[in-house]
Every structure is written in structure tokens, then in C-alpha cells.
C-alpha positions in Angstrom: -204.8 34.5 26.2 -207.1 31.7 25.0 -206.6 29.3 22.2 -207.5 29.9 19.1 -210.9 27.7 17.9 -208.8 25.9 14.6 -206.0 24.8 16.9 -207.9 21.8 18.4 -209.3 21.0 15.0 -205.8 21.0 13.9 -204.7 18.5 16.5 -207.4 16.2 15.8 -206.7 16.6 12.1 -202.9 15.9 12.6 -204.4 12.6 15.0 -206.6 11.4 12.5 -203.7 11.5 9.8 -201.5 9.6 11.8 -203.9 6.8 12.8 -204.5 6.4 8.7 -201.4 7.0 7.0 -199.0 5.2 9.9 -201.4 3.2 12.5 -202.3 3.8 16.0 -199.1 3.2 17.3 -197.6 5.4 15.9 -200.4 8.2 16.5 -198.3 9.1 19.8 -199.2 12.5 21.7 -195.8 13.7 20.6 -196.2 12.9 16.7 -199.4 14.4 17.1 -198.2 17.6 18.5 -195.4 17.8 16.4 -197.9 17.2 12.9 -200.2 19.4 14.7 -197.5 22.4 14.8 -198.1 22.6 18.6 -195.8 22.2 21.7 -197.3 18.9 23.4 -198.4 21.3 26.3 -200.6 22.8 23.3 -201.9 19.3 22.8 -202.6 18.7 26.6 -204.1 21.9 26.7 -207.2 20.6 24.2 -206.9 16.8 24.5 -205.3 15.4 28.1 -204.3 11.5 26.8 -204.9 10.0 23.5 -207.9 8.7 24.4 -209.4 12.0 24.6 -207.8 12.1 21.2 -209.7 8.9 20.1 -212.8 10.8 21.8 -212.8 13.3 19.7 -212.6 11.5 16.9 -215.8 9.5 17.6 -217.1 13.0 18.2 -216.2 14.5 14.6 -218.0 10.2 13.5 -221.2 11.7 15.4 -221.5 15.1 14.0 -220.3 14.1 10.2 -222.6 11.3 10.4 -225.2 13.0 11.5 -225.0 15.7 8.8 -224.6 12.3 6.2 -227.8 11.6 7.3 -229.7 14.9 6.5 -228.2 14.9 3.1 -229.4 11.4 2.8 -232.4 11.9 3.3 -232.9 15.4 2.1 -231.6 14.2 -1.6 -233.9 15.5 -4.0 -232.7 12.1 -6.4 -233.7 9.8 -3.3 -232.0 8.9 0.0 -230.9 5.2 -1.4 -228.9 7.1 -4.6 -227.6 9.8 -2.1 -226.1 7.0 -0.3 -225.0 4.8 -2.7 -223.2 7.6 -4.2 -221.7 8.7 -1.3 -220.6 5.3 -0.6 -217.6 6.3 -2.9 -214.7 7.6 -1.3 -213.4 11.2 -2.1 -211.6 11.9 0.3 -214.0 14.2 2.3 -213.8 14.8 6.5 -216.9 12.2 6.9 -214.6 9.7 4.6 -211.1 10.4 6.0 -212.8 10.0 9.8 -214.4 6.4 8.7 -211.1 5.1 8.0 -209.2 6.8 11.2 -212.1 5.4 13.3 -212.2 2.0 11.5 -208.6 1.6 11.7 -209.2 2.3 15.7 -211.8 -0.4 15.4 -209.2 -2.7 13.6 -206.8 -2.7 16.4 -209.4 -3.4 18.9 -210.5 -0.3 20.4 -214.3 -1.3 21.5 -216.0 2.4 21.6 -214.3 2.8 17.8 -216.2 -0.7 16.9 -219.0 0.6 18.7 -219.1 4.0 16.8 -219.2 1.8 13.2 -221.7 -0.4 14.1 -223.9 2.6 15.6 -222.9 4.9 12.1 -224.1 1.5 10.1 -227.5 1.4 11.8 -228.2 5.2 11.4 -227.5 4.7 7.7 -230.0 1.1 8.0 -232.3 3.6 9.7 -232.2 6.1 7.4 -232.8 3.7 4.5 -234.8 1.1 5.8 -238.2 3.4 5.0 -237.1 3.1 0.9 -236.5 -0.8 1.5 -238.9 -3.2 0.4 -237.6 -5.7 3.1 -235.1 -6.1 5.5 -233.1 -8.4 2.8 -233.2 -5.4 0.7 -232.3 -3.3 3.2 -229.3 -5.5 3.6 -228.7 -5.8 -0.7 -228.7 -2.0 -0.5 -226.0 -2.0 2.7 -223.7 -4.8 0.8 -223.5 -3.3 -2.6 -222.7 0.3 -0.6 -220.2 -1.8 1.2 -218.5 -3.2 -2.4 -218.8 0.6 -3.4 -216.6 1.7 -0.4 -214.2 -1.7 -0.3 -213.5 -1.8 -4.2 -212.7 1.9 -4.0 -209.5 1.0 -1.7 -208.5 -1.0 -4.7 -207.7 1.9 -6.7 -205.6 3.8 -4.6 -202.6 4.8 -6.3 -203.9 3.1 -9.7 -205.5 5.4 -12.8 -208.6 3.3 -13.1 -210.3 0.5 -10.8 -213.6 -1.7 -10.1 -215.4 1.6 -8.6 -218.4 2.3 -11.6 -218.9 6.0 -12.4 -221.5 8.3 -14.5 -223.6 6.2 -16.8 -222.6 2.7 -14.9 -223.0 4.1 -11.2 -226.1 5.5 -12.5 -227.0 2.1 -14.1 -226.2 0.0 -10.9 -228.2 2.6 -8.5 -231.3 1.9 -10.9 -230.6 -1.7 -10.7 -230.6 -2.0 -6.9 -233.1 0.5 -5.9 -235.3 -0.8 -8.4 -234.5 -4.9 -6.7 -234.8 -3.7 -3.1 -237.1 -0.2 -3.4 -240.9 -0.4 -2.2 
């Protein structure tokens, strides 16, 4: 009888939830299998260590962050406002795999480090045709960084730093109009 499709995805879920809410260490095949719902043999069937795991992490990085980059560029408002607004965190699979990967990155894993800084120049990529300049390039890439950090202020808070409606739309204006051609 073979597996059903959603298990592995369910795994890597359960992984990628432990590695954010609890750390790496903690993101043990056994916790993994037991968030997961799945005897660790079901584990072992789809992922044989946890760096497989980790593996298929960075492979859920690649394919969200390749679909990010469609979007941004497809956006009818502009692929520097597409970005800029996604640079807000809302909890979605591309966001929640960011912070499992980073976090990988944080304890020193070097393909997770690898896999940022490859996601950070397919944004630059992406964006650099709407720059004036590589130093806009880079003012467009810092305040989408301020976006992303300040929004980790406001976790478990009503309010924070992170602008919305009028005032996003007021910054975006502001910074596309600085660092656009």
C-alpha cells in the first residue's frame, strides 16, 4: 500500500513547526513524528535523517520562492509594491518556511545560510530592473528588511511599527519613487 501524498507534507509541516516555535534541537525525528501523527518508521519512510528533513525544507524555500517571484513580477501594481507588501508577515507557507530556514541559518547550518542569501538575490534579481541604481536597489532591500524585522515586534501585541493601508501605501510611493528608474 503506498503513502498517501499529504503525509510527507505533513511531516515537513510538523518539522518546520518545531524548528520555529521550539528550535532545532528540539526538532528531533521523534518530536517530528509524533507532531506529524506518524510512527517514526512513517517518518523514515519519507525523510531517512533530519537532514533530509532540513532538505526538504530548503526544497519547499525553492519552490515558494520561486512562485514569490512570479507574483512579483506579474503584479499588475508593480513588482517593487508586490514586494514591499509582501515583505509583511502573514503567516503564509513562503513566510512560516523563511523563519524555519532562517532559524536553521541562525544555528549555523551553511546550506540554510546558503538558501537566504540565494532567496535574497532572486528577490535583488527580480527588482534590480525597477531600480534606478544598485544603492536603490539596496534602499528598496533595507526598508523590505525593516518591514519584515519590525513585524516580529508585534507578535503577541494589538498594534506595532509595521504601516498599513494609507501609510504602507504612502511609504511604497516614497521609496519606489527615491530608488525607481
Amino acid at each position: 500500500m503506498s503513502r498517501p501524498p499529504r503525509a510527507r507534507e505533513s511531516v515537513l509541516d510538523a518539522f518546520e513547526t518545531l524548528v520555529i516555535d521550539e528550535g532545532e534541537r528540539a526538532a528531533t525525528l521523534d518530536a517530528t513524528a509524533r507532531a506529524a501523527g506518524v510512527s517514526k518508521g512513517g517518518l523514515l519512510y519519507h525523510f531517512s535523517s533530519k537532514d533530509a528533513l532540513v532538505e526538504g525544507l530548503l526544497e519547499r524555500l525553492r519552490v515558494l520562492s520561486a512562485d514569490d517571484i512570479e507574483q512579483i513580477k506579474g503584479s499588475p501594481e508593480g513588482p517593487v509594491a508586490a514586494f514591499m507588501r509582501t515583505s509583511i508577515m502573514t503567516d503564509s507557507p513562503l513566510d512560516r518556511v523563511i523563519v524555519a530556514v532562517s532559524r536553521l541559518a541562525q544555528n549555523g547550518h551553511p546550506t540554510a545560510g546558503a538558501a537566504i542569501r540565494e532567496l535574497r538575490v532572486l528577490w535583488e534579481d527580480a527588482l534590480r530592473p525597477h531600480a534606478r541604481d544598485e544603492t536603490a536597489l539596496q534602499l528598496i532591500m533595507l526598508v523590505s528588511d525593516g518591514l519584515y524585522f519590525n513585524n516580529a515586534l508585534t507578535v503577541g501585541s494589538v498594534s506595532g511599527p509595521v504601516p498599513e493601508g494609507a501609510e504602507l501605501d504612502a511609504l511604497i510611493a516614497l521609496v519606489e519613487s527615491s530608488a525607481g528608474r
